[in-house]
C-alpha positions as CSV (number, residue, x, y, z in Angstrom):
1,X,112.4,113.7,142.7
2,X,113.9,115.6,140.0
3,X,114.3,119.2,140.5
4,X,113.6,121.5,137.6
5,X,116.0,124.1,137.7
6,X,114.4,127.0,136.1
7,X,116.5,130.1,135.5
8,X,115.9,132.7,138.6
9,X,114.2,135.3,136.4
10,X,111.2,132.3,135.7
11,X,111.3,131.2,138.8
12,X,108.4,133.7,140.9
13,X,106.5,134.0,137.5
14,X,105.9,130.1,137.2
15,X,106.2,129.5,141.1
16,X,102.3,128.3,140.9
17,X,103.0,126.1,138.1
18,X,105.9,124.5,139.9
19,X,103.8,123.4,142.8
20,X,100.5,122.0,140.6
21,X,100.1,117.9,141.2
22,X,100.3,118.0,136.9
23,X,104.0,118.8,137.4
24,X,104.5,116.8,140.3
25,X,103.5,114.0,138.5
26,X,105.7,114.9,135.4
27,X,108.5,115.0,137.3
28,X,108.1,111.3,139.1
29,X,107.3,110.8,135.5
30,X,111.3,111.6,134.6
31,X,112.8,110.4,137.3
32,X,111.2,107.1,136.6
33,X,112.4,107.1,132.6
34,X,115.9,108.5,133.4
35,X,116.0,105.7,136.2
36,X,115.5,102.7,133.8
37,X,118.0,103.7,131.6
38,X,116.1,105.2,128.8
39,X,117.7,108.0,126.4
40,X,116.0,111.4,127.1
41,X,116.5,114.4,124.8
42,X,117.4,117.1,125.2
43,X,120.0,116.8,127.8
44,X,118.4,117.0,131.2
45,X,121.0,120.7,131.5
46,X,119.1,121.8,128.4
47,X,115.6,121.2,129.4
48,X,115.4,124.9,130.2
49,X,117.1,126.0,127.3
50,X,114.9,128.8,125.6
51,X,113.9,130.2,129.6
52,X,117.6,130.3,130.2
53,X,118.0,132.9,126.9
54,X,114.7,134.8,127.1
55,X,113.9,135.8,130.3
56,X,110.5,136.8,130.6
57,X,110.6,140.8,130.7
58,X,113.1,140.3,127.3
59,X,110.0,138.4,125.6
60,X,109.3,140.2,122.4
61,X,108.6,137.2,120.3
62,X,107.2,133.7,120.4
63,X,107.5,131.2,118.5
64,X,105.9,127.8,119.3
65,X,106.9,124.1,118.6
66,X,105.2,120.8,119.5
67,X,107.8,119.0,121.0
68,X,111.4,118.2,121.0
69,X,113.2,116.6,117.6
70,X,113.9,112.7,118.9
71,X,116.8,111.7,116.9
72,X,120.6,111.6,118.5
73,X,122.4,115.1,119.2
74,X,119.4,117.3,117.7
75,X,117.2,118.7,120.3
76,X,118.8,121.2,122.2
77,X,116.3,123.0,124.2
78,X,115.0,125.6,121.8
79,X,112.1,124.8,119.0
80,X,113.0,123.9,115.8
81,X,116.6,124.8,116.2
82,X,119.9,122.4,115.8
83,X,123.0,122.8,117.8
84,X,126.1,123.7,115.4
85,X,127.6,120.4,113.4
86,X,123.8,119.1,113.0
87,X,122.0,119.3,109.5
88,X,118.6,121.1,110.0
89,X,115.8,119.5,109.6
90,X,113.1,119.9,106.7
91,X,110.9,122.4,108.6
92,X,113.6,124.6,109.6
93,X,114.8,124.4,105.6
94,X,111.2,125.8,104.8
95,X,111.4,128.7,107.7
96,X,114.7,129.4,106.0
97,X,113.2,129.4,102.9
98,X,110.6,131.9,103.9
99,X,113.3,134.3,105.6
100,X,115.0,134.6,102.0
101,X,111.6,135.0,100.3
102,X,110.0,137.6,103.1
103,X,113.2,139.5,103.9
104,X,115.8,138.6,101.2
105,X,118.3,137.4,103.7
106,X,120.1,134.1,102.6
107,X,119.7,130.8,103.8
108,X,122.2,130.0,106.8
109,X,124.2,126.8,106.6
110,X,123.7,125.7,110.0
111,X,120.6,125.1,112.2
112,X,121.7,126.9,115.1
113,X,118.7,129.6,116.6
114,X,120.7,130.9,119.7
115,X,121.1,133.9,117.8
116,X,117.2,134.7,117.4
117,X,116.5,133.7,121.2
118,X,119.2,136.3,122.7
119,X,117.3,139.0,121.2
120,X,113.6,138.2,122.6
121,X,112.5,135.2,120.4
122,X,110.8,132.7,123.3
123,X,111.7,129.4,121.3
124,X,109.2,127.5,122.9
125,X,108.0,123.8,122.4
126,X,104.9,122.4,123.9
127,X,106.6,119.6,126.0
128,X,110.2,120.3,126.6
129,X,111.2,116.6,126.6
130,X,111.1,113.3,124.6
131,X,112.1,109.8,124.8
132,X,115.2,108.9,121.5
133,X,113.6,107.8,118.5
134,X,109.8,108.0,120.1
135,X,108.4,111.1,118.9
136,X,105.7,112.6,121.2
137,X,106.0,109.9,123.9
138,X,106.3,112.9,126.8
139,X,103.4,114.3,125.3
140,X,100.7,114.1,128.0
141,X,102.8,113.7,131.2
142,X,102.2,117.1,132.2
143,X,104.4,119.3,130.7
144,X,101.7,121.2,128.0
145,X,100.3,122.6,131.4
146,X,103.6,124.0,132.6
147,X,103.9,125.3,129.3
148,X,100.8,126.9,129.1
149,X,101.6,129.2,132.2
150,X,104.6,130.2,130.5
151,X,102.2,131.3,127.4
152,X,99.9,132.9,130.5
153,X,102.9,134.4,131.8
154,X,104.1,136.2,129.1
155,X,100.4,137.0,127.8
156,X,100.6,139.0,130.6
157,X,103.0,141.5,130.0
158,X,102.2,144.6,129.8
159,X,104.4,145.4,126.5
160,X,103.2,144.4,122.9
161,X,104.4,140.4,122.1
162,X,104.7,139.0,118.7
163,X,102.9,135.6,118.3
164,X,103.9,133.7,115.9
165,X,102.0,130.3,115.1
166,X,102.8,127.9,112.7
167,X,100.0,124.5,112.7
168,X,96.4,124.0,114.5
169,X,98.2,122.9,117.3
170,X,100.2,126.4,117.9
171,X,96.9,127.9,117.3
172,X,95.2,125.9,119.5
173,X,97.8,126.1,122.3
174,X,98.2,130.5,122.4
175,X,94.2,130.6,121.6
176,X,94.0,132.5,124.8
177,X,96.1,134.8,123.6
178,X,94.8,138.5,123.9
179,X,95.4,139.8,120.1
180,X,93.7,143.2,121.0
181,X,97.2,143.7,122.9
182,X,99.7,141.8,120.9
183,X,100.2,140.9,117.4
184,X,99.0,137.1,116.6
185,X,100.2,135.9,113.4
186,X,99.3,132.7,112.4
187,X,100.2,130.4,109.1
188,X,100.8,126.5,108.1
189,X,103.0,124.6,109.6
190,X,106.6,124.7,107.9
191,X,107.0,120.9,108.1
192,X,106.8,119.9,104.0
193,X,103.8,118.2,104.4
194,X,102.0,121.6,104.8
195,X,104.5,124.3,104.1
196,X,102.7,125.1,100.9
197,X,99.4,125.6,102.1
198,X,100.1,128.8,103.9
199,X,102.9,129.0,105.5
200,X,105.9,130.0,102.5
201,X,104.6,133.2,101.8
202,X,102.9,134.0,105.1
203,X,105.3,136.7,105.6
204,X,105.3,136.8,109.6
205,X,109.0,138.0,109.9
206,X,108.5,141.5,108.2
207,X,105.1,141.8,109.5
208,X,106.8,141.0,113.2
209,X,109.4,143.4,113.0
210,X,107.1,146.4,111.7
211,X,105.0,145.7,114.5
212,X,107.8,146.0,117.2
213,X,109.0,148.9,115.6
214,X,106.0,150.2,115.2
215,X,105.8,150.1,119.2
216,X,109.4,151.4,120.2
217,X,111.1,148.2,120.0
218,X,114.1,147.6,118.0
219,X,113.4,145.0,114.8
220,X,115.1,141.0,115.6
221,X,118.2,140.3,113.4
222,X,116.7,137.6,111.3
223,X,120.1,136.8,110.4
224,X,122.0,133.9,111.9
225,X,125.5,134.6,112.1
226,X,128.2,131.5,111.0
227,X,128.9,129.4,114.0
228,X,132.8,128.3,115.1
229,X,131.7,124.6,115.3
């Protein structure tokens, strides 16, 4: 079976979650679709992604996705982000657009969001895998349980968390959040089907960063640096 190789600093905090029969199951689940053959994104090495850059006592933000992008070359193991060379999708455009509009910071030319996650941004989808060109078909196998622990996990900490939701389904999935401890932000999802009922103009990125200044913690550089492709 498939072993998830979660980054050592994850490993005690989601030991329990490793061991449930919802995981078991996901994993036979994998094993089964990489063993016929069938195209899994991201890369299996990438699964783990967003863990790998935020460890848990870096978390300062989260931001939450549904599931992976299912087209060739674009999931990479972080939400909505792009690896370098790849044209960012629609919803990314309108978070870009929101950056400029919120913080004045203009619009990068890539998709790339390594730069957000080294500084605390948990870039966290709901189910961490997905079959090419089948969008949501790991949906239901097990991983939005092993995702929710992460949520529980870093609900948990004892240091003030941004949350930022975009779509019912982030707000239903961080609903056990504890906003009288951390900041819970919540808007339209930026996909163009909804972006303009709530989400452009929502302003979470300035309100984020006062907060975490407002508690001792540096701001996040909303900026995304050019990448060498």
């Amino acid at each position: 079976m498939t072993a998830f190789a979660l980054p050592q600093a994850w490993q005690t905090p989601l030991k329990e979650a490793l061991a449930t029969r919802e995981t078991s199951a996901l994993q036979g689940f994998l094993d089964a679709e990489l063993a016929a053959g069938k195209t899994v994104y991201p890369p299996q090495a990438k699964w783990f992604r967003a863990l790998e850059l935020t460890s848990l006592d870096k978390v300062r933000v989260v931001i939450l996705g549904q599931d992976p992008y299912h087209g060739p070359g674009q999931a990479h193991g972080l939400c909505f982000s792009v690896p370098p060379g790849v044209r960012p999708p629609p919803s990314l455009l309108n978070i870009y657009k929101e950056l400029e509009s919120d913080l004045g910071l203009p619009r990068p030319r890539h998709g790339f969001l390594e730069h957000w996650a080294r500084q605390g941004v948990l870039l966290l989808n709901s189910v961490l895998t997905v079959e090419n060109a089948k969008a949501a078909s790991h949906s239901k196998r097990g991983w939005e349980s092993f995702t929710d622990a992460i949520i529980a996990q870093v609900n948990a900490q004892p240091t003030p968390i941004v949350f930022m939701l975009w779509g019912a389904y982030a707000h239903k999935k961080a609903a056990n959040v504890d906003a009288r401890r951390h900041l819970v932000l919540k808007a339209a999802h930026p996909s163009p089907l909804s972006a303009h009922n709530g989400f452009l103009g929502c302003k979470h990125f300035s309100q984020c960063n006062a907060f975490l200044v407002s508690n001792g913690f540096p701001p996040i550089d909303w900026t995304l640096p050019d990448v060498v492709l």
